[in-house]
mmCIF file of the C-alpha atoms, coordinates in Angstrom:
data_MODEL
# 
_entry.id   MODEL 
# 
loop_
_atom_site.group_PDB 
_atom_site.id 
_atom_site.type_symbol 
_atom_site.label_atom_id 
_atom_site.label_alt_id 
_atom_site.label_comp_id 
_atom_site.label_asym_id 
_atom_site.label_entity_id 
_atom_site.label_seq_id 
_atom_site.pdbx_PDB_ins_code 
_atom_site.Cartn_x 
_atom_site.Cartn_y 
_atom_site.Cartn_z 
_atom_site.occupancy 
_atom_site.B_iso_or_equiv 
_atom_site.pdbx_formal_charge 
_atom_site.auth_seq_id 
_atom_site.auth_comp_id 
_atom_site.auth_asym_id 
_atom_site.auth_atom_id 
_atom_site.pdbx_PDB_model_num 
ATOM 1  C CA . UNK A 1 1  ? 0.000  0.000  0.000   1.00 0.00 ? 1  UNK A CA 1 
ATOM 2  C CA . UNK A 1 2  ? 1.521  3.374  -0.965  1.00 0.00 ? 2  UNK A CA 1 
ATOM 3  C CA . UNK A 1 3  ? 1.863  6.371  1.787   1.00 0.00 ? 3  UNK A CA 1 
ATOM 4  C CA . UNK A 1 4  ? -0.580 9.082  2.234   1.00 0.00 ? 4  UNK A CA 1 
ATOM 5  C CA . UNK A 1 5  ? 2.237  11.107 2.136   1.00 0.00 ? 5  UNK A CA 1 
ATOM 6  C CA . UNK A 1 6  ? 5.133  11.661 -1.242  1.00 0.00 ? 6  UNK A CA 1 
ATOM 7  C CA . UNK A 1 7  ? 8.525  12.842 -0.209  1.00 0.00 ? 7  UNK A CA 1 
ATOM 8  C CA . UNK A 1 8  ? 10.856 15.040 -2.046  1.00 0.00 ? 8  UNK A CA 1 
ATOM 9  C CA . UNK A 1 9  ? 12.791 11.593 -3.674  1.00 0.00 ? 9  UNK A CA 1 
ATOM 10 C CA . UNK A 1 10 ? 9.277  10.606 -5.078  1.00 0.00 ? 10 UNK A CA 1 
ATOM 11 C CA . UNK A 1 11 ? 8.500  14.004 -6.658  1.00 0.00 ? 11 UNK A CA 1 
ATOM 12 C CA . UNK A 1 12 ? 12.024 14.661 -7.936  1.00 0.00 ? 12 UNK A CA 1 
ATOM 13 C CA . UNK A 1 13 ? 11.224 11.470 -10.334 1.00 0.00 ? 13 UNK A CA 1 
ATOM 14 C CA . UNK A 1 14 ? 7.646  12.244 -11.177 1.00 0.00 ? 14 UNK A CA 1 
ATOM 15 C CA . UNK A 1 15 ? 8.087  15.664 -12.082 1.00 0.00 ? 15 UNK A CA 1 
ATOM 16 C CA . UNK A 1 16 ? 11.726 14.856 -13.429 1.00 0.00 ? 16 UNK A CA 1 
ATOM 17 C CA . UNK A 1 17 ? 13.194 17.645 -11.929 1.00 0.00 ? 17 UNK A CA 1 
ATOM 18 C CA . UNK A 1 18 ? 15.964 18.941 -9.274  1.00 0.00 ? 18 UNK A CA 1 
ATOM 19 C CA . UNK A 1 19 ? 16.305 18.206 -5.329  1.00 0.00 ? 19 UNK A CA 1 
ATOM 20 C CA . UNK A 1 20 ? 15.647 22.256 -4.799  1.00 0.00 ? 20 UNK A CA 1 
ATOM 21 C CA . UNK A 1 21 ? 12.519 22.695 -7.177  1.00 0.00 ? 21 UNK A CA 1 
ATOM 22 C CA . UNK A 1 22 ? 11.359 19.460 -5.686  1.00 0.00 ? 22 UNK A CA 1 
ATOM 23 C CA . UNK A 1 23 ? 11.220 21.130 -2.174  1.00 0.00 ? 23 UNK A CA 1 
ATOM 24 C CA . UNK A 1 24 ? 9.918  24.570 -3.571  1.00 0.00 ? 24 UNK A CA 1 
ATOM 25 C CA . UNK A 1 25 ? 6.628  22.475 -5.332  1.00 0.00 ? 25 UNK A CA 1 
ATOM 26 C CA . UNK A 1 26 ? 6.421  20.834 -1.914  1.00 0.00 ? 26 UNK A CA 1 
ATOM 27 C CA . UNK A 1 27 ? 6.577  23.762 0.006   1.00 0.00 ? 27 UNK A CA 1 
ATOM 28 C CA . UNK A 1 28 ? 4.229  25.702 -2.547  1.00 0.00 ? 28 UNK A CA 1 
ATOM 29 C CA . UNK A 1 29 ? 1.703  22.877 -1.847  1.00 0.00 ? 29 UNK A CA 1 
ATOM 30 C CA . UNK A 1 30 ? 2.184  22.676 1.313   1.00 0.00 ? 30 UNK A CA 1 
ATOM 31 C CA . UNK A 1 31 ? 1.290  26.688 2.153   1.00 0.00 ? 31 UNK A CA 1 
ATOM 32 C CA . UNK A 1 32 ? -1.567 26.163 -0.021  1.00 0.00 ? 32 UNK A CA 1 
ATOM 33 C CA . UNK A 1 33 ? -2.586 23.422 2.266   1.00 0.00 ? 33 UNK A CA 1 
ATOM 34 C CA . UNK A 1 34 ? -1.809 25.582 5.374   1.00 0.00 ? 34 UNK A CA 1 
ATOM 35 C CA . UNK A 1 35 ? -4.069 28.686 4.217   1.00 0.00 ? 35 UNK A CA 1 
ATOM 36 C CA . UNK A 1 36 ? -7.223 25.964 3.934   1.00 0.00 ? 36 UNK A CA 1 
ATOM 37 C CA . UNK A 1 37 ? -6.677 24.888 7.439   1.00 0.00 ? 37 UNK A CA 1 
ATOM 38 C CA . UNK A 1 38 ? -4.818 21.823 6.889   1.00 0.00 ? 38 UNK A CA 1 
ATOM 39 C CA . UNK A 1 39 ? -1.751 20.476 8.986   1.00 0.00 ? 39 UNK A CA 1 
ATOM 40 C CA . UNK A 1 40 ? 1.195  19.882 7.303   1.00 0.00 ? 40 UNK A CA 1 
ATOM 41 C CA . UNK A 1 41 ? 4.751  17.944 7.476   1.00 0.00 ? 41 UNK A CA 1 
ATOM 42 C CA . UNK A 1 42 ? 7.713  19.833 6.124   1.00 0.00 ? 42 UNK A CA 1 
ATOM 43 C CA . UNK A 1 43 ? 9.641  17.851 3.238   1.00 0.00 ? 43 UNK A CA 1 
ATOM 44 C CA . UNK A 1 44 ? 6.154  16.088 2.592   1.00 0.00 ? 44 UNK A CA 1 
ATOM 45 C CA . UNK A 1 45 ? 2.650  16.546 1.202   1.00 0.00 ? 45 UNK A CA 1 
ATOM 46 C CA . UNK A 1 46 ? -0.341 15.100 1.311   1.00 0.00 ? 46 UNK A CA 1 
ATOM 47 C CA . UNK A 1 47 ? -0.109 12.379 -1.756  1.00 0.00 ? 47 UNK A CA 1 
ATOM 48 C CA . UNK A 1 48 ? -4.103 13.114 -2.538  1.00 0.00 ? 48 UNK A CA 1 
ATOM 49 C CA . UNK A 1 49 ? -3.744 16.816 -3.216  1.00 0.00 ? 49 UNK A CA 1 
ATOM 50 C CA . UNK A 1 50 ? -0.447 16.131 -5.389  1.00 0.00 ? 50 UNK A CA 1 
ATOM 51 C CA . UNK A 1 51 ? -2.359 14.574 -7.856  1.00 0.00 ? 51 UNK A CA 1 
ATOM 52 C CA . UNK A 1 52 ? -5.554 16.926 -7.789  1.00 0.00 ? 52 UNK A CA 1 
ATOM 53 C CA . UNK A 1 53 ? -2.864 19.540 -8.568  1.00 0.00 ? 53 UNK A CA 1 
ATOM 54 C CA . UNK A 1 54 ? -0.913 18.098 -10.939 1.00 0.00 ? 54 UNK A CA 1 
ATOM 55 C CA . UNK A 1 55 ? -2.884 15.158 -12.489 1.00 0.00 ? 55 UNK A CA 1 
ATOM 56 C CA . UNK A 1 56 ? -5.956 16.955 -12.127 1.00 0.00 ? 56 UNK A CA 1 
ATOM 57 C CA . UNK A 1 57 ? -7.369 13.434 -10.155 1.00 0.00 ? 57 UNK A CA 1 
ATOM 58 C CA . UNK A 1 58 ? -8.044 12.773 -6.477  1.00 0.00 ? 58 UNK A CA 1 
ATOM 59 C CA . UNK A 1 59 ? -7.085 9.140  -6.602  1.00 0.00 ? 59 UNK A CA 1 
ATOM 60 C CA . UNK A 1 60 ? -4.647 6.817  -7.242  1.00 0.00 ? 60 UNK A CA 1 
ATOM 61 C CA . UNK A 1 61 ? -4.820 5.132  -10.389 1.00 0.00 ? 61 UNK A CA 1 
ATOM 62 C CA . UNK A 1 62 ? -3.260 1.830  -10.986 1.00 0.00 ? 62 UNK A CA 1 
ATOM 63 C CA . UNK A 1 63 ? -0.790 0.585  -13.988 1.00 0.00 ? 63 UNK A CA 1 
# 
C-alpha cells in the first residue's frame, strides 16, 4: 500500500526535476494546504492533493 504522504525523492522522479525545485513544489503545496486549514509535514505533502494539482485526479490510479 503506498503512503498518504510523497517525499521530495518521489517528486524529484515524477516531475523529473531537481532536489531544490522538488522542495519549492512541496513547500508551494504545502502553504496552499496551510491557508485551507490543513496540517502539514515539512519535506512532505499530502499524496491526494499532489495529484488533484498536478494530475488533475483525487485518486490513485493503478498501472
Amino acid at each position: 500500500m503506498a503512503s498518504s504522504m510523497i517525499n521530495v525523492h518521489e517528486v524529484m522522479e515524477l516531475l523529473q526535476v531537481s532536489e531544490s525545485k522538488a522542495y519549492n513544489v512541496i513547500k508551494q503545496l504545502n502553504t496552499e494546504l496551510k491557508e485551507k486549514g490543513y496540517i502539514t509535514i515539512a519535506g512532505k505533502v499530502s499524496r491526494k492533493y499532489f495529484n488533484e494539482k498536478f494530475y488533475g485526479y483525487a485518486e490513485n490510479q493503478e498501472g
